[in-house]
C-alpha positions as CSV (number, residue, x, y, z in Angstrom):
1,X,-88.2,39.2,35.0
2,X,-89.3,39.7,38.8
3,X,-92.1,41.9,39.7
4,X,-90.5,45.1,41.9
5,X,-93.1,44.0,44.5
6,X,-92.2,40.7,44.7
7,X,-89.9,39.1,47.7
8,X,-87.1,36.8,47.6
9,X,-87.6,33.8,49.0
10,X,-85.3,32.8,52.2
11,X,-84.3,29.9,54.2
12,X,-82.9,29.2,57.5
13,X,-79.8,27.4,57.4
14,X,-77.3,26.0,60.0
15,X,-74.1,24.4,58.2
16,X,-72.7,21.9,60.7
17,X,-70.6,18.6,61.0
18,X,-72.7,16.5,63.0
19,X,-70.4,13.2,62.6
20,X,-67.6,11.6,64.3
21,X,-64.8,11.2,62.6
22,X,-63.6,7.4,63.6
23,X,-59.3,7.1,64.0
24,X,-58.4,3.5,63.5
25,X,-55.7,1.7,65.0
26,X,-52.7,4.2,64.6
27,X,-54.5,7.4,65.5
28,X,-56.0,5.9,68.8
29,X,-52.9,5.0,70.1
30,X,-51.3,8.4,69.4
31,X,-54.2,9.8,71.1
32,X,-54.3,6.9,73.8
33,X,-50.8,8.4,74.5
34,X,-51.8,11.9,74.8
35,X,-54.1,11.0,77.2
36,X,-51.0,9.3,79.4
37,X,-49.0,12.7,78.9
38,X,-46.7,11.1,75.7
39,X,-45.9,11.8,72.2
40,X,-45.5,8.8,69.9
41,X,-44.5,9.1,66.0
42,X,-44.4,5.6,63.6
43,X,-41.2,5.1,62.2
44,X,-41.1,5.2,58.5
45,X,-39.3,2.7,55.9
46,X,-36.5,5.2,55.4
47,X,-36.2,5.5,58.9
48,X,-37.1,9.4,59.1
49,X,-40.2,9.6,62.4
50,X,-43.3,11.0,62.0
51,X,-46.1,13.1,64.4
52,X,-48.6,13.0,64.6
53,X,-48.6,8.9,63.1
54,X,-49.8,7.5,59.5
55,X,-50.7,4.1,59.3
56,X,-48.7,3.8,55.6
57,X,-45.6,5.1,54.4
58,X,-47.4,8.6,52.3
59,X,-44.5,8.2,49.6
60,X,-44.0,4.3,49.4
61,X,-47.9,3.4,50.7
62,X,-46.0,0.7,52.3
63,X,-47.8,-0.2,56.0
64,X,-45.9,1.3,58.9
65,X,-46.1,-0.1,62.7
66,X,-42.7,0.9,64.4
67,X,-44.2,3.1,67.3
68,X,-41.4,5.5,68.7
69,X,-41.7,7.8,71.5
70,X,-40.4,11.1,71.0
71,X,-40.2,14.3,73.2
72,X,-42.8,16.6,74.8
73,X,-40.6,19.3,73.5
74,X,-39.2,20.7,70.0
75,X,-38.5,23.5,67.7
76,X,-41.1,26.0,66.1
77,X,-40.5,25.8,62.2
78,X,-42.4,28.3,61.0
79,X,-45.4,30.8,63.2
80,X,-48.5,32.9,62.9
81,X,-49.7,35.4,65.0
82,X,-53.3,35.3,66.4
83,X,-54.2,39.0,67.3
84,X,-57.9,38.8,67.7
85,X,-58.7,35.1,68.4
86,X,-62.4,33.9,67.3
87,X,-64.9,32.0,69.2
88,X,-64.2,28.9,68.3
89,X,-60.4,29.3,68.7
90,X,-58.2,27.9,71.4
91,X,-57.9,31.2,73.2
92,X,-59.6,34.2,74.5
93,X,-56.4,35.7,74.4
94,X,-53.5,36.3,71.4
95,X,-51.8,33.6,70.7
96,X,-50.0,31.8,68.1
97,X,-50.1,28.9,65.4
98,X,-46.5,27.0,64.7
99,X,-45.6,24.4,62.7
100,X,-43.2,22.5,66.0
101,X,-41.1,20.0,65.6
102,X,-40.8,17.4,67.8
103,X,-37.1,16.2,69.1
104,X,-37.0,12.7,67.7
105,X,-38.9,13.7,65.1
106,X,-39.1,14.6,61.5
107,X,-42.1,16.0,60.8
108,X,-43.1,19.1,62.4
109,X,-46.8,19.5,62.7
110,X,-49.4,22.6,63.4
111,X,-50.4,23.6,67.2
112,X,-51.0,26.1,69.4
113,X,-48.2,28.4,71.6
114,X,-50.0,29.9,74.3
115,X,-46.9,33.2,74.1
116,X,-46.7,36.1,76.3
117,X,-46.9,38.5,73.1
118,X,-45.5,37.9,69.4
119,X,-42.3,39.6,70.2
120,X,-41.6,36.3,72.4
121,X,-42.4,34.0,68.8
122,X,-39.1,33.2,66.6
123,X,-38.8,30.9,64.2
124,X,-36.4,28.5,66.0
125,X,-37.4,29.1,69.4
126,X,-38.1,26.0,71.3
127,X,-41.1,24.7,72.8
128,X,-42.5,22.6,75.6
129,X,-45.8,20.9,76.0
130,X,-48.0,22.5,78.9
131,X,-50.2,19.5,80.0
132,X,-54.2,19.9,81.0
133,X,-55.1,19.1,84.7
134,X,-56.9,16.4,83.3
135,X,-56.0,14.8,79.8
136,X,-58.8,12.6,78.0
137,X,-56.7,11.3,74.8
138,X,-58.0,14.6,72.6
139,X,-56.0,17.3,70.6
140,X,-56.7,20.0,73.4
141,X,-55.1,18.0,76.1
142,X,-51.6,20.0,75.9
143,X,-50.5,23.6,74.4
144,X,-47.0,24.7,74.2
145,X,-45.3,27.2,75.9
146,X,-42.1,29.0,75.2
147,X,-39.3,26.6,76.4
């Protein structure tokens, strides 16, 4: 038992992810391509597209390395509203998280829609990539905007 006197002991402590996380063949050319203002997806062995690309099939492990270009423009899936955006999100201002698919693909994947207010989000509604002045092959390099 602790003496009522006694202090706990504390520690500074930072948690933080000082690594890079290297992307291999597949995911630098889909970012390579972001960079150029595109959107490729790998073709898989049942012919279905996916984006962003693997480099093997996830349900047949098979190796994929059919590159196909697809739209800068899709269809949100599924939406979240951001009402109070943190620090280390996207915006400063509300915004929203959507699952968008891609036309000429069949994988929708998770993004940002930089939308006028959450009465302008429906699932459905289509999108359009908005593209930074300057792209550098990263993530952040495009938003999308109501279509």
């Amino acid at each position: 038992m602790c003496p009522i006197d006694e202090q706990a002991l504390t520690a500074s402590h930072s948690l933080e992810y000082t690594y890079k996380r290297s992307l291999g063949p597949v995911l630098s050319r889909f970012f390579t391509a972001l960079r150029d203002r595109q959107f490729l997806g790998i073709r898989r062995l049942d012919g279905s597209v996916m984006v962003p690309p693997k480099e093997y099939d996830p349900d047949t492990g098979q190796s994929l390395d059919e590159w196909v270009e697809v739209s800068d423009q899709g269809v949100v899936q599924s939406w979240a509203w951001v009402s109070h955006p943190r620090r280390q999100q996207p915006f400063d201002h509300p915004f929203a998280y959507a699952l968008v698919q891609l036309d000429g693909s069949d994988t929708p994947f998770i993004h940002v829609v930089d939308a006028p207010g959450e009465e302008s989000m429906k699932t459905g509604m289509r999108v359009k990539a908005r593209w930074a002045e300057e792209t550098t092959g990263v993530i952040t390099d495009f938003v999308f905007i109501p279509a």
